[in-house]
PDB file of N, CA, C and O in Angstrom:
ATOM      1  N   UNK A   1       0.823  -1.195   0.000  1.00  0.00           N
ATOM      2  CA  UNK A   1       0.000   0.000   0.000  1.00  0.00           C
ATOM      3  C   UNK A   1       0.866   1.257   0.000  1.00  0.00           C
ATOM      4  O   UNK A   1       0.631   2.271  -0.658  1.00  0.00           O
ATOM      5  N   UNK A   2       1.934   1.054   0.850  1.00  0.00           N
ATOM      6  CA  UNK A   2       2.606   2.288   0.451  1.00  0.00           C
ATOM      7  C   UNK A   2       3.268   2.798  -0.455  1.00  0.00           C
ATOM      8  O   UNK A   2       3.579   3.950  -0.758  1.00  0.00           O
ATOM      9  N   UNK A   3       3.553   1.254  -1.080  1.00  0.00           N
ATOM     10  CA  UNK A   3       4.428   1.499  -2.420  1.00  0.00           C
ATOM     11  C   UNK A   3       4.001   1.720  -3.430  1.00  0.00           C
ATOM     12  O   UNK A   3       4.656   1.779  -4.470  1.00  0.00           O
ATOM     13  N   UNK A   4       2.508   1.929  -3.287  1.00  0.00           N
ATOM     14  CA  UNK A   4       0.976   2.573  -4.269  1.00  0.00           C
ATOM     15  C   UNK A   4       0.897   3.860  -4.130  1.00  0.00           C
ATOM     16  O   UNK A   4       0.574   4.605  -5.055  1.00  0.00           O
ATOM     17  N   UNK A   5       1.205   4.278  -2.877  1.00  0.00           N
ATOM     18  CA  UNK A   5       1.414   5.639  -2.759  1.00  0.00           C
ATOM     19  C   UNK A   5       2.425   6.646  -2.616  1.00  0.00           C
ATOM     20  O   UNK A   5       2.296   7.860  -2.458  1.00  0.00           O
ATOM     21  N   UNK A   6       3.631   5.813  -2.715  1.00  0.00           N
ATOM     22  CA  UNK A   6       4.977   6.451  -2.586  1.00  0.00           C
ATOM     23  C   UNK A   6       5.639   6.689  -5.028  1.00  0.00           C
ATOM     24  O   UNK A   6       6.432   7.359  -5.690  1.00  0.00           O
ATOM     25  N   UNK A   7       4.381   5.403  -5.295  1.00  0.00           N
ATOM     26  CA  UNK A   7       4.820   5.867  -6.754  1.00  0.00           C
ATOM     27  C   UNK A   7       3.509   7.299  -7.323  1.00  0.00           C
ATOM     28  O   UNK A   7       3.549   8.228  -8.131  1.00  0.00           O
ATOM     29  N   UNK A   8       2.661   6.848  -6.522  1.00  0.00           N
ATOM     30  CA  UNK A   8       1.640   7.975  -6.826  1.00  0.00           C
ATOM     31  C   UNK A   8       1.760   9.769  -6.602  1.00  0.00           C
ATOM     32  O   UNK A   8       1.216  10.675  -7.233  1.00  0.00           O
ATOM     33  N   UNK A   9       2.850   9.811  -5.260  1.00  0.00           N
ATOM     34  CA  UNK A   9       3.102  11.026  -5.048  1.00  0.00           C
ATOM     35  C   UNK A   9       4.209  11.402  -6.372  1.00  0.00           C
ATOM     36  O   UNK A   9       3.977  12.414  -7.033  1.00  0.00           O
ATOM     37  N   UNK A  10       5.318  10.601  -6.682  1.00  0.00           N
ATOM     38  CA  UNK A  10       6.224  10.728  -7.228  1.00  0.00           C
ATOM     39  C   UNK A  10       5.759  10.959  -8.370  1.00  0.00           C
ATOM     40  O   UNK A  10       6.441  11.748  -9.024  1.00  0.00           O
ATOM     41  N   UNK A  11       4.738  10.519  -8.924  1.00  0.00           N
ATOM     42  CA  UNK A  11       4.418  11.107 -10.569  1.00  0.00           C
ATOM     43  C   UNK A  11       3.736  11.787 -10.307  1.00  0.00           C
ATOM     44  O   UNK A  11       4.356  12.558 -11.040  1.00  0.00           O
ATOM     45  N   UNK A  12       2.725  12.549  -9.830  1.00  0.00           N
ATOM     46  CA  UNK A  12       2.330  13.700  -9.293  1.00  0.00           C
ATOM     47  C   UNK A  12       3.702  14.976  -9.464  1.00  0.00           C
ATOM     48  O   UNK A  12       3.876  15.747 -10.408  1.00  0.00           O
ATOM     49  N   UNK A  13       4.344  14.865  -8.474  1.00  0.00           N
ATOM     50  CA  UNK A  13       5.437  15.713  -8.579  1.00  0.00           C
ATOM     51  C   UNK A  13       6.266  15.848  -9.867  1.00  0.00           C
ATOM     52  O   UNK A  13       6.712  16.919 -10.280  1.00  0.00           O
ATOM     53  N   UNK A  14       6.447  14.498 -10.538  1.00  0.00           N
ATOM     54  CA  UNK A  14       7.255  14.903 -11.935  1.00  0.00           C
ATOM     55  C   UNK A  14       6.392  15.540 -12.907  1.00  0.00           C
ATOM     56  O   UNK A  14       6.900  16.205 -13.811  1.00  0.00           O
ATOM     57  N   UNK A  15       4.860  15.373 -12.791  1.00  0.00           N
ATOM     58  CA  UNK A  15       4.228  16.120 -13.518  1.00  0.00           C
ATOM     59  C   UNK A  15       3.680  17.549 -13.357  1.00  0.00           C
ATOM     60  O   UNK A  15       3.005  18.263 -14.099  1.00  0.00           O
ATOM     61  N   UNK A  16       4.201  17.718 -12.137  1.00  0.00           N
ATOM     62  CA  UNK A  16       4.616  19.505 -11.663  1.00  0.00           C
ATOM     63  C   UNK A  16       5.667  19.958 -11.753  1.00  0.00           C
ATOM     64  O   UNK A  16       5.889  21.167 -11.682  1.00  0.00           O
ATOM     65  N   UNK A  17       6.388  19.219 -11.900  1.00  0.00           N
ATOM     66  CA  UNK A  17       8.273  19.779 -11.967  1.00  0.00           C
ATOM     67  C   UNK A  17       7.943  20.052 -13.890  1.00  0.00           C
ATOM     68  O   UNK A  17       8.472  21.081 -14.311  1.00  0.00           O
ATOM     69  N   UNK A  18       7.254  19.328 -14.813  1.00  0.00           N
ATOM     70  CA  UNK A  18       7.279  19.000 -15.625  1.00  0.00           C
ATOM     71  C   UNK A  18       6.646  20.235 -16.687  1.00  0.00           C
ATOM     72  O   UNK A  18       7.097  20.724 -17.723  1.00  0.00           O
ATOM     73  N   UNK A  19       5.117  20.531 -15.735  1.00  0.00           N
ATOM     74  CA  UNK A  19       4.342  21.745 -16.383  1.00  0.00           C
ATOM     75  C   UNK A  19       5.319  23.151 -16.017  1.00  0.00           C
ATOM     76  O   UNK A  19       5.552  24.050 -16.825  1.00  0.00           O
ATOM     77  N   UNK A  20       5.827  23.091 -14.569  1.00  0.00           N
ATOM     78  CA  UNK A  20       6.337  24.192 -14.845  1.00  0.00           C
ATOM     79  C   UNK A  20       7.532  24.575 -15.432  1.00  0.00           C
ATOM     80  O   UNK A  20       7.856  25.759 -15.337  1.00  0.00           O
ATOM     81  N   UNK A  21       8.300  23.739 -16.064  1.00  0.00           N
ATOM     82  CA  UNK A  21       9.295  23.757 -17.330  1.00  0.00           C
ATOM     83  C   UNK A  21       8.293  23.948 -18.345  1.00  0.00           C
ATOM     84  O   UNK A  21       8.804  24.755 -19.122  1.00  0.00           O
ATOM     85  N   UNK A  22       7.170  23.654 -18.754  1.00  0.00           N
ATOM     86  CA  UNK A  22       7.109  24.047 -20.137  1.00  0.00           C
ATOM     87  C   UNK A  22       6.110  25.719 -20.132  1.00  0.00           C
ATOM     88  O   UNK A  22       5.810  26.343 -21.150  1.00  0.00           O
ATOM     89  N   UNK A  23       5.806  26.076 -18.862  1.00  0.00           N
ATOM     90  CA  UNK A  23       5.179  26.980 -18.656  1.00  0.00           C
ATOM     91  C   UNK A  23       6.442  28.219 -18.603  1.00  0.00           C
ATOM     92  O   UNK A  23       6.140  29.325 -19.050  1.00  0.00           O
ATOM     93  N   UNK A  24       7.875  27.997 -18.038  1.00  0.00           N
ATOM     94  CA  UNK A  24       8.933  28.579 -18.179  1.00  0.00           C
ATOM     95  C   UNK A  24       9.000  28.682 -19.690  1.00  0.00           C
ATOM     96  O   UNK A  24       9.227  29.773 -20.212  1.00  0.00           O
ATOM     97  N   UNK A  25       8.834  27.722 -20.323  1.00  0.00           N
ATOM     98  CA  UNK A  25       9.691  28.342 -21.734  1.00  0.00           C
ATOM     99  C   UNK A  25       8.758  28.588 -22.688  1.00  0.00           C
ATOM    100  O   UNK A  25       9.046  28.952 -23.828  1.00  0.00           O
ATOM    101  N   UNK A  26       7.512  28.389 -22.236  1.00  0.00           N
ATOM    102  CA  UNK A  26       6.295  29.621 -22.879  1.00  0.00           C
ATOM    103  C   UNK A  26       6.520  31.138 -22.780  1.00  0.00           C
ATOM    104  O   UNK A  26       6.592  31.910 -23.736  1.00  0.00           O
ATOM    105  N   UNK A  27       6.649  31.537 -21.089  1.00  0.00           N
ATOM    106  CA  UNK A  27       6.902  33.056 -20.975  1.00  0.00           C
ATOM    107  C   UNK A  27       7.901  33.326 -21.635  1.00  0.00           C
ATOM    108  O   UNK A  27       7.933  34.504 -21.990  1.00  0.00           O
ATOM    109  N   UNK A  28       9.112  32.439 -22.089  1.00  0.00           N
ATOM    110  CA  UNK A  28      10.385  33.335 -22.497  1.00  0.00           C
ATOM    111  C   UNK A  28      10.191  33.535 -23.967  1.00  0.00           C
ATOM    112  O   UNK A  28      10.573  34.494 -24.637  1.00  0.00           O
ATOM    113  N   UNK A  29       9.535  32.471 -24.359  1.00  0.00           N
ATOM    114  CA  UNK A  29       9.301  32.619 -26.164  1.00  0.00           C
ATOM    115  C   UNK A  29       8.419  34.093 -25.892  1.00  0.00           C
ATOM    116  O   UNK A  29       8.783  35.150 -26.408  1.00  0.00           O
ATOM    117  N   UNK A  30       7.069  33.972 -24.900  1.00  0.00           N
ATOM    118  CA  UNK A  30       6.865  35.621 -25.115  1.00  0.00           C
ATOM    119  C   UNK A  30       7.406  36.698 -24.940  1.00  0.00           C
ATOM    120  O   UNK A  30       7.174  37.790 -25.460  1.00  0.00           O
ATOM    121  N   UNK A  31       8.399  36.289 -23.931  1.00  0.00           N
ATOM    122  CA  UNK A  31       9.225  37.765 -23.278  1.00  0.00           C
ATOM    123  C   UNK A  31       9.928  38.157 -24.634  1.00  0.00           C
ATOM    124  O   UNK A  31       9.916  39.301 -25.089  1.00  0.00           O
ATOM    125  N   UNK A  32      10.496  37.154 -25.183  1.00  0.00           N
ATOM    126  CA  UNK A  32      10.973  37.168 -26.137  1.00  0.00           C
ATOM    127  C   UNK A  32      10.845  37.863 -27.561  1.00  0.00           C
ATOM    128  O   UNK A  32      11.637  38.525 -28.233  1.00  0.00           O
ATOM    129  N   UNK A  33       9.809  37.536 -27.712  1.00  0.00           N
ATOM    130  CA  UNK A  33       8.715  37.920 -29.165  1.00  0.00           C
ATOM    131  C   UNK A  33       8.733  39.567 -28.951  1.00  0.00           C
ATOM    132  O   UNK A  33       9.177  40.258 -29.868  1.00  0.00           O
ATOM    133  N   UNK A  34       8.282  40.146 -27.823  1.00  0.00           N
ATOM    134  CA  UNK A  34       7.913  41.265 -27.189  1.00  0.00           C
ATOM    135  C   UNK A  34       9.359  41.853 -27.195  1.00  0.00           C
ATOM    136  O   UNK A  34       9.616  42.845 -27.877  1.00  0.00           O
ATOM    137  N   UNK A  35      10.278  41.246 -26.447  1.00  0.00           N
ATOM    138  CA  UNK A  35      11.904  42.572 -27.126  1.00  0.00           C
ATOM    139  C   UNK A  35      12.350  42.824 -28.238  1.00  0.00           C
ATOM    140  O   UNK A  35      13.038  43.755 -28.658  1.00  0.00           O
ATOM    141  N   UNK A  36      11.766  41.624 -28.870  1.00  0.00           N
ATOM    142  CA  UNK A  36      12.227  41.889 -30.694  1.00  0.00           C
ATOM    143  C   UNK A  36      11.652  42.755 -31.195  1.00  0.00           C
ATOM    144  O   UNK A  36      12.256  43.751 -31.593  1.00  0.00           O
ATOM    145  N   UNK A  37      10.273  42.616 -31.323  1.00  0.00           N
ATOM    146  CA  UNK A  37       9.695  43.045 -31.845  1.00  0.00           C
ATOM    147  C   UNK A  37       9.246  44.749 -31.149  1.00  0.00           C
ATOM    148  O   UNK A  37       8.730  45.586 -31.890  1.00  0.00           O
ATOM    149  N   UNK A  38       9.446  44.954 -30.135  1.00  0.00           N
ATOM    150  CA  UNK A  38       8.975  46.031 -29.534  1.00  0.00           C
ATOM    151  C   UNK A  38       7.759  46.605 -28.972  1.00  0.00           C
ATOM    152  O   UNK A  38       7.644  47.710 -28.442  1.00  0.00           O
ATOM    153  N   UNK A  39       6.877  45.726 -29.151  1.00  0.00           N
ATOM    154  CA  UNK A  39       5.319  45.752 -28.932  1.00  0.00           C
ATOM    155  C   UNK A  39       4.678  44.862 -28.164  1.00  0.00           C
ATOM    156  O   UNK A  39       5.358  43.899 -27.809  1.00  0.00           O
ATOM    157  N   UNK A  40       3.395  44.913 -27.749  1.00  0.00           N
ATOM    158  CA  UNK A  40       2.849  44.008 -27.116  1.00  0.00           C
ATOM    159  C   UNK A  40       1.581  44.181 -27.893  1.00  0.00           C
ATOM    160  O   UNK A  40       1.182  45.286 -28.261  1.00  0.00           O
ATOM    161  N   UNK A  41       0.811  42.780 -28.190  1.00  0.00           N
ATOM    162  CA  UNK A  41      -0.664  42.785 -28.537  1.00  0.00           C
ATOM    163  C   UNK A  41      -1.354  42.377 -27.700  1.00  0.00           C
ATOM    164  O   UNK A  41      -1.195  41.375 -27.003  1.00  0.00           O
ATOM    165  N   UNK A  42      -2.448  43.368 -27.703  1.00  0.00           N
ATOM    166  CA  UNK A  42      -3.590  42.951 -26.867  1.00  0.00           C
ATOM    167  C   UNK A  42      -4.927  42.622 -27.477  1.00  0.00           C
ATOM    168  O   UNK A  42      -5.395  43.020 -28.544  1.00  0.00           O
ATOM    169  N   UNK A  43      -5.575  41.606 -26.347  1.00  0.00           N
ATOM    170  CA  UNK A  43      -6.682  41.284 -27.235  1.00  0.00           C
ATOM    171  C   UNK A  43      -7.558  41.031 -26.223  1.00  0.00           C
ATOM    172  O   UNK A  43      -7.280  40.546 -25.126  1.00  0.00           O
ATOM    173  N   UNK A  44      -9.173  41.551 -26.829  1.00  0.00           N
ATOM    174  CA  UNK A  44     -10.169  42.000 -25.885  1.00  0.00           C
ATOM    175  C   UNK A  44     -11.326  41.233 -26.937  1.00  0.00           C
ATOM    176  O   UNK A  44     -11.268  40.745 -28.066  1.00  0.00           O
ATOM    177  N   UNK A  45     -12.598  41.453 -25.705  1.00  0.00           N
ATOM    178  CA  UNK A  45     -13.978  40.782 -26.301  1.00  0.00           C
ATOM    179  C   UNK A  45     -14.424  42.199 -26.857  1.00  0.00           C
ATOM    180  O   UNK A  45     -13.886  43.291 -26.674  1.00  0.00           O
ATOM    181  N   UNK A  46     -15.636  41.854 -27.637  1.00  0.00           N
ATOM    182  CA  UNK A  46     -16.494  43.097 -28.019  1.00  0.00           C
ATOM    183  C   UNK A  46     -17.358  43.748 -27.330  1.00  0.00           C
ATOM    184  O   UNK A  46     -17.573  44.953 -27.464  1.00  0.00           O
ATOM    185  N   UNK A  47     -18.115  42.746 -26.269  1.00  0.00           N
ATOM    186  CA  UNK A  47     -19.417  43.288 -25.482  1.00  0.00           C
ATOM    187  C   UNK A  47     -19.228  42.482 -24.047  1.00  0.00           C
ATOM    188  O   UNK A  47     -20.076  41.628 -23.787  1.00  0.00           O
ATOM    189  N   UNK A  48     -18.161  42.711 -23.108  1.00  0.00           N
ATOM    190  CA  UNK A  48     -18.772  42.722 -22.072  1.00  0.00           C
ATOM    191  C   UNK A  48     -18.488  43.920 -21.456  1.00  0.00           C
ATOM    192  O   UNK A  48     -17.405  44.422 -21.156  1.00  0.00           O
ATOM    193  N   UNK A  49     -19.630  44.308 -21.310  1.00  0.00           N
ATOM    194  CA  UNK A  49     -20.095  45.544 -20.609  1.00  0.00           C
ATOM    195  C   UNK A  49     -19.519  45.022 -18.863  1.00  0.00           C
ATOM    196  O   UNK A  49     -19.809  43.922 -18.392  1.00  0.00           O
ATOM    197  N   UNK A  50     -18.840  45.877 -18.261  1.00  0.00           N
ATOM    198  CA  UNK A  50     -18.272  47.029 -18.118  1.00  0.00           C
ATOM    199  C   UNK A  50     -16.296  46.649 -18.699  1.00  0.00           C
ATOM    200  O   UNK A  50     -15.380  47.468 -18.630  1.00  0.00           O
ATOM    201  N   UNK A  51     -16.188  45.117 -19.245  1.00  0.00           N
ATOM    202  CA  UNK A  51     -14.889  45.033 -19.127  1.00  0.00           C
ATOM    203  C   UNK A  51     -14.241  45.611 -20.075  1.00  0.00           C
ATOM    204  O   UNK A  51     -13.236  46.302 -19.911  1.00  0.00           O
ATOM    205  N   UNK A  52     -14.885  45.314 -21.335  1.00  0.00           N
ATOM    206  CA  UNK A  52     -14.348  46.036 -22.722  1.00  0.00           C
ATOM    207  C   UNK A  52     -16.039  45.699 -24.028  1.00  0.00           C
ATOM    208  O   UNK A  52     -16.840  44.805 -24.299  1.00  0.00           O
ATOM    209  N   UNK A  53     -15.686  47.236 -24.446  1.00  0.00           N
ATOM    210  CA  UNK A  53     -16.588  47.088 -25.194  1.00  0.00           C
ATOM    211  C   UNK A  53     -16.250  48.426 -26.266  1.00  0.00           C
ATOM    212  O   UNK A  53     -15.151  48.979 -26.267  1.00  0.00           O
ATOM    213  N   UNK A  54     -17.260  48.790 -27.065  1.00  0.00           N
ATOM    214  CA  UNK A  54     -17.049  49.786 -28.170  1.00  0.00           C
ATOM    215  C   UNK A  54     -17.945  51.678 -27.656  1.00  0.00           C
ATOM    216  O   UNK A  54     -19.069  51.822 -27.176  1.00  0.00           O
ATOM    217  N   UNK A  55     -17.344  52.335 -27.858  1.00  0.00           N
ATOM    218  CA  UNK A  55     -18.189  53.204 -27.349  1.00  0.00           C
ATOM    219  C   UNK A  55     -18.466  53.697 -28.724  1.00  0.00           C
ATOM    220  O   UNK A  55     -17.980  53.136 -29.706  1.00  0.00           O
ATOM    221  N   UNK A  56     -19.449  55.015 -28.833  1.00  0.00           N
ATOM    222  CA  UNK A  56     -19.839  55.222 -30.394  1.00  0.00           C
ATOM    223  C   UNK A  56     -18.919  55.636 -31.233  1.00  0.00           C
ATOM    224  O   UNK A  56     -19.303  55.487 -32.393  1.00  0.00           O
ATOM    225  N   UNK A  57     -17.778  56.132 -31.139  1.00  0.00           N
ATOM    226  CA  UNK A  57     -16.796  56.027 -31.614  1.00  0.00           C
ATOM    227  C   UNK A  57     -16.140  54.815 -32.300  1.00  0.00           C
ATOM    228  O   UNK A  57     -15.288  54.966 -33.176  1.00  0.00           O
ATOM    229  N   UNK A  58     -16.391  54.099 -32.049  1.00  0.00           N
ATOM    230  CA  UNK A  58     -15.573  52.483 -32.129  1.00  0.00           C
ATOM    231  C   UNK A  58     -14.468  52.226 -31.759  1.00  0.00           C
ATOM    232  O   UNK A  58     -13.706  51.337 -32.139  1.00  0.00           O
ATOM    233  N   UNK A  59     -14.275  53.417 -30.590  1.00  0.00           N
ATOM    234  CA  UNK A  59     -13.030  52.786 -29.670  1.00  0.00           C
ATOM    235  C   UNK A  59     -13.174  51.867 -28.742  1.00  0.00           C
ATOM    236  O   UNK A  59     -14.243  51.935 -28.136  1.00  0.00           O
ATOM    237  N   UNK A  60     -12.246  50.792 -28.339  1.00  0.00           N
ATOM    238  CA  UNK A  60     -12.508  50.158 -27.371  1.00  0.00           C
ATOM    239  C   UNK A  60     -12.293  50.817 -25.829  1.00  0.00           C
ATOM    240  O   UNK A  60     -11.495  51.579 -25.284  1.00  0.00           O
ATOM    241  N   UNK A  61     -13.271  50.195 -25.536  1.00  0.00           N
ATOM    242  CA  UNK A  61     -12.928  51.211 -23.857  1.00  0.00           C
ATOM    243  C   UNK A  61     -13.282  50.022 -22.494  1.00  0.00           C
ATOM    244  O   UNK A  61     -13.218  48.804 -22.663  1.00  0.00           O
ATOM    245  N   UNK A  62     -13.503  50.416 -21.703  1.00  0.00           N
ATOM    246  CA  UNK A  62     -14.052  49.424 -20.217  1.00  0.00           C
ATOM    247  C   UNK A  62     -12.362  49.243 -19.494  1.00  0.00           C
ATOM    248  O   UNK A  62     -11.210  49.644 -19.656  1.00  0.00           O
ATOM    249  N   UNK A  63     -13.305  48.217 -18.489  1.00  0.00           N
ATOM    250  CA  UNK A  63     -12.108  48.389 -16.889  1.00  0.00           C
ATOM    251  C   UNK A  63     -10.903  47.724 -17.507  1.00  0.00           C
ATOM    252  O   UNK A  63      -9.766  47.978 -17.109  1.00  0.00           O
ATOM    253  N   UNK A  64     -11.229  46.615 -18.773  1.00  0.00           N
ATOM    254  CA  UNK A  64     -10.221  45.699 -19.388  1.00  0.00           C
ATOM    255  C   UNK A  64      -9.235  46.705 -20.011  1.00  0.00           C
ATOM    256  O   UNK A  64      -8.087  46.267 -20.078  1.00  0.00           O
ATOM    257  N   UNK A  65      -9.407  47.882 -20.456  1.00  0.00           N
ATOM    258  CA  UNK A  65      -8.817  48.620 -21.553  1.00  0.00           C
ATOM    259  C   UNK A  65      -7.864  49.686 -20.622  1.00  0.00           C
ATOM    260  O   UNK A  65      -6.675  49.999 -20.559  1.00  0.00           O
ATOM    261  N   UNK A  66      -8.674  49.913 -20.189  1.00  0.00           N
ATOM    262  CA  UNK A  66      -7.821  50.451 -18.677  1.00  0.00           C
ATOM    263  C   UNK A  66      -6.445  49.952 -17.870  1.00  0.00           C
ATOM    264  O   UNK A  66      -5.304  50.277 -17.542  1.00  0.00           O
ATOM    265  N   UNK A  67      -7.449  48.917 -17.814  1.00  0.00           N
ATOM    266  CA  UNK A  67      -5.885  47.994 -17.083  1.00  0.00           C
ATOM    267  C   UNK A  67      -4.894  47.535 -17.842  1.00  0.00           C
ATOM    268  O   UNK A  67      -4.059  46.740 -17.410  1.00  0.00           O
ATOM    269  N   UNK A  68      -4.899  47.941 -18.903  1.00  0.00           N
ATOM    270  CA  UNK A  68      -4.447  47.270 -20.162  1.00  0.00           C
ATOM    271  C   UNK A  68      -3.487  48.334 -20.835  1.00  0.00           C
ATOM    272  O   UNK A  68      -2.475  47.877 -21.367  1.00  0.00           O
ATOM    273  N   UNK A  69      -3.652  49.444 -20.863  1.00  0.00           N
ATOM    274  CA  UNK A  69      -3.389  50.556 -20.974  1.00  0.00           C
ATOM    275  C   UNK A  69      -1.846  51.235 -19.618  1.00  0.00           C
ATOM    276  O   UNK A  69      -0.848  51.937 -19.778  1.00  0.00           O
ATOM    277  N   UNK A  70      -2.452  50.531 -18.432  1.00  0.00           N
ATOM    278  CA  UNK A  70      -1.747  50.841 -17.169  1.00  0.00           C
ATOM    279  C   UNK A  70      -0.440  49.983 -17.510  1.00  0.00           C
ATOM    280  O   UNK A  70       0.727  50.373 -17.500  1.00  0.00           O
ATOM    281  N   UNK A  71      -0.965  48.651 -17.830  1.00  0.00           N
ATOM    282  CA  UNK A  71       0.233  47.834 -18.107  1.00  0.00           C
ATOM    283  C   UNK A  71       1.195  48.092 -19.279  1.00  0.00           C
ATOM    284  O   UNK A  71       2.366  47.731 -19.399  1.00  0.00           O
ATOM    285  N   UNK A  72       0.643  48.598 -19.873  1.00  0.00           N
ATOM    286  CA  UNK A  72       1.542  48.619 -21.336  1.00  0.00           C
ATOM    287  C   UNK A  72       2.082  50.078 -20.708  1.00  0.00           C
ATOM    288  O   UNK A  72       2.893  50.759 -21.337  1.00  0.00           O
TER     289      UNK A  72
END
């Protein structure tokens, strides 16, 4: 029984040691993309009201655009 659960923790853990290596070399391909290139893209919905949406203008605006704006 324990040796059911001593292999069960252990692949558990290699499959967290595992995601966060490939989650590491996701951000760097983006960090990446982003110094080359010099920009960042952002991308928003059309209609949720209050997060991002179109005002009559057809600018995008809401709390999403905002925060979005702060960050960049």
């Amino acid at each position: 029984m324990e040796n059911i659960m001593l292999k069960t923790i252990i692949k558990a853990a290699f499959v967290v040691i595992l995601s966060v290596s490939f989650a590491q070399a996701a951000d760097y391909g983006t960090l990446k993309k982003i110094k080359d290139k010099g920009e960042i893209t952002i991308g928003h919905r059309e209609s949720s009201v209050p997060f991002a949406y179109y005002n009559k203008s057809q600018k995008p605006i809401g709390y999403s655009m905002d925060l979005c704006e702060k960050i960049v």
